[in-house]
C-alpha positions in Angstrom: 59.5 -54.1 5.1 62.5 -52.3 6.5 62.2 -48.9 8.9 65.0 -46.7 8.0 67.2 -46.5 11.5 67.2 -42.5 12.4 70.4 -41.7 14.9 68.2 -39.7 17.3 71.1 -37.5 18.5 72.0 -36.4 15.0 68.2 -35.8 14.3 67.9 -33.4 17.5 71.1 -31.9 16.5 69.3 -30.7 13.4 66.6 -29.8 14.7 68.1 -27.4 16.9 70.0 -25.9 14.0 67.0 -25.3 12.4 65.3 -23.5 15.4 68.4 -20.9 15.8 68.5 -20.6 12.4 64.9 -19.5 12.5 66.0 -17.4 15.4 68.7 -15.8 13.7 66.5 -14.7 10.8 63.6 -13.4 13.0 66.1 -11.6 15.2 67.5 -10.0 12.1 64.8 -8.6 10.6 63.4 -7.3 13.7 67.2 -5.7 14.7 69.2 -5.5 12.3 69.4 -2.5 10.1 70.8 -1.4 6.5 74.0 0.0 5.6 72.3 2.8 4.5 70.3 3.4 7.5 73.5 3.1 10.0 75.4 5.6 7.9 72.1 8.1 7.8 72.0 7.8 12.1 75.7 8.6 12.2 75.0 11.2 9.7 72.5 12.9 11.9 74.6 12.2 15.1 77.7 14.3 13.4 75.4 17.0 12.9 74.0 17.4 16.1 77.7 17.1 17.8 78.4 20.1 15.8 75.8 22.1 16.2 75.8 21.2 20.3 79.6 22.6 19.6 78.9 25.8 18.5 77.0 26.5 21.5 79.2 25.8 23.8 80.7 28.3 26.3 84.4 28.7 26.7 85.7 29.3 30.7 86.7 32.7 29.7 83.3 33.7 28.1 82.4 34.8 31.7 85.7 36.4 32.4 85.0 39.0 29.4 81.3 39.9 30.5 82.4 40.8 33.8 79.2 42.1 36.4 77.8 44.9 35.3 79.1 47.7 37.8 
């Protein structure tokens, strides 16, 4: 009876693999998100740049007013 000789560096190495592997997969389900879902954020973010834009006050909106004398 013959024990099969395991190179103990190569099996650590795999082992690590494994680990960051199961890492990788846990971080991306927990981060990541869909095409879909990025494209509906930037979506929203375009919207609410334009709509901040149409508020905002040009330097010579005050000029116009001028103080009520």
């Amino acid at each position: 009876m013959t024990a099969e000789i395991v190179n103990l560096r190569k099996a650590r190495k795999v082992r690590d693999r494994r680990a960051k592997a199961k890492r990788a997969d846990e971080n991306r389900v927990k981060f990541g998100r869909t095409k879909a879902e990025r494209a509906v954020a930037e979506a929203a973010r375009e919207i609410e740049l334009r709509r901040l834009a149409a508020h905002e006050r040009d330097a010579n909106d005050d000029d116009e007013s001028g103080p009520a004398s």
